[in-house]
C-alpha positions as CSV (number, residue, x, y, z in Angstrom):
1,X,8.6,42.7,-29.8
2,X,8.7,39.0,-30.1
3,X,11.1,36.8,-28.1
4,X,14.2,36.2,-30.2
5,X,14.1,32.6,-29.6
6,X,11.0,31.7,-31.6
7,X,10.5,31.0,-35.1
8,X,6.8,32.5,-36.4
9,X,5.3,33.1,-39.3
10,X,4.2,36.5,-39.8
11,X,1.6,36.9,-42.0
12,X,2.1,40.5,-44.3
13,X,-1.3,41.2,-44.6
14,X,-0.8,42.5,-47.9
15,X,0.1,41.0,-51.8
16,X,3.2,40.8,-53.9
17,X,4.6,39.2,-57.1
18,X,7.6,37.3,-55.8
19,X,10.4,37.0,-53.2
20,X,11.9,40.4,-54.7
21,X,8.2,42.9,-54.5
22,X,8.2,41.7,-50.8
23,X,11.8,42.3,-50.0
24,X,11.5,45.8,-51.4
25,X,8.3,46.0,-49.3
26,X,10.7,45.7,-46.3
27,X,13.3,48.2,-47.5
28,X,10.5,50.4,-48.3
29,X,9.1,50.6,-45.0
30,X,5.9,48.9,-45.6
31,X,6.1,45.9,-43.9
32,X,7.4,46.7,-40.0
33,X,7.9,44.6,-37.3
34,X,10.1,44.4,-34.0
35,X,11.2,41.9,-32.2
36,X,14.3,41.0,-29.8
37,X,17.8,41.7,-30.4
38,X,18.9,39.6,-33.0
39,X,22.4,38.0,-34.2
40,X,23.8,39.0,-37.9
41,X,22.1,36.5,-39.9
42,X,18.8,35.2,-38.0
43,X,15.8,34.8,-39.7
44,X,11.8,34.4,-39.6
45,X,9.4,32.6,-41.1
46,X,7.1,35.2,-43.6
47,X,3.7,34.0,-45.9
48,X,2.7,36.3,-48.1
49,X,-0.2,36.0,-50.4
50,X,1.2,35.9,-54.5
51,X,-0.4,37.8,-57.4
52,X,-1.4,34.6,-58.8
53,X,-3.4,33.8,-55.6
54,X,-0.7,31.0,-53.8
55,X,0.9,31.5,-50.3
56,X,4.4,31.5,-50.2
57,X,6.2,31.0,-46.9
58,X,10.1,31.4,-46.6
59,X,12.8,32.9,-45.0
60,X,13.8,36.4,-44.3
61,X,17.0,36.8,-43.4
62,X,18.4,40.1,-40.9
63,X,21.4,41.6,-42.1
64,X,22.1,43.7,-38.1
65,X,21.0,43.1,-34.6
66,X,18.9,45.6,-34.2
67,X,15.6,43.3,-35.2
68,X,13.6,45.7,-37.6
69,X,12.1,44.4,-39.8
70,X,13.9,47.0,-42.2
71,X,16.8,45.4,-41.6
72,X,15.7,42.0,-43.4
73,X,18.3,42.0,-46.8
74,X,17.4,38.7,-48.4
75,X,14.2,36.3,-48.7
76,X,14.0,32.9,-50.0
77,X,10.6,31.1,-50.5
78,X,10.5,27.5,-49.1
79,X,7.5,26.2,-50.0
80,X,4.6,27.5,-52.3
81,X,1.0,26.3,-51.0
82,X,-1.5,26.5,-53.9
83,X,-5.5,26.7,-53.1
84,X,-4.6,27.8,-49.8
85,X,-5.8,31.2,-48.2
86,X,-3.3,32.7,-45.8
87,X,-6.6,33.7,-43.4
88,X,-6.3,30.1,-42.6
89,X,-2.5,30.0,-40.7
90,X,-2.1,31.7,-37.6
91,X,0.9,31.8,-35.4
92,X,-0.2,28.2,-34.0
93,X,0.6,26.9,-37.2
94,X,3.8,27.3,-37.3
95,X,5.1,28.5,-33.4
96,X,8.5,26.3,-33.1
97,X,10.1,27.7,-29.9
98,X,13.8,27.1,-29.6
């Protein structure tokens, strides 16, 4: 898994309607990641490509410790980038190490 002391943007790979379609992605199992152990609370950086062709990065939020990515219970887009295509971020876009 990924250190728990670094922000990153993971990149789902896939496409959903809004904050709510990915977050049940997550529940649903088809979206999984590890990392570290986590505290109650931390969170990650995800983009995801929209229906409606925009990236949207923003926060998912762990609701345990246990760092699966099951365990994420809320998301909150940030920032919406329009004529952008998410093959062009990478983890070097957006690496912030604490």
């Amino acid at each position: 898994g990924l250190a728990a002391t670094e922000i990153f943007l993971l990149q789902t790979g896939a496409t959903f309607q809004d904050d709510a379609a990915l977050l049940t992605g997550f529940a649903a199992g088809q979206l999984t990641f590890s990392t570290g152990t986590v505290t109650d609370n931390d969170a990650i950086l995800v983009g995801y490509t929209t229906t409606a062709g925009h990236v949207n990065i923003g926060i998912g939020q762990f609701n345990s410790t246990g760092g699966s990515s099951d365990s994420i219970d809320s998301f909150q887009t940030i920032v919406t980038l329009q004529n952008v295509d998410i093959a062009n971020l990478d983890g070097t876009d957006f690496l912030i190490v604490a």
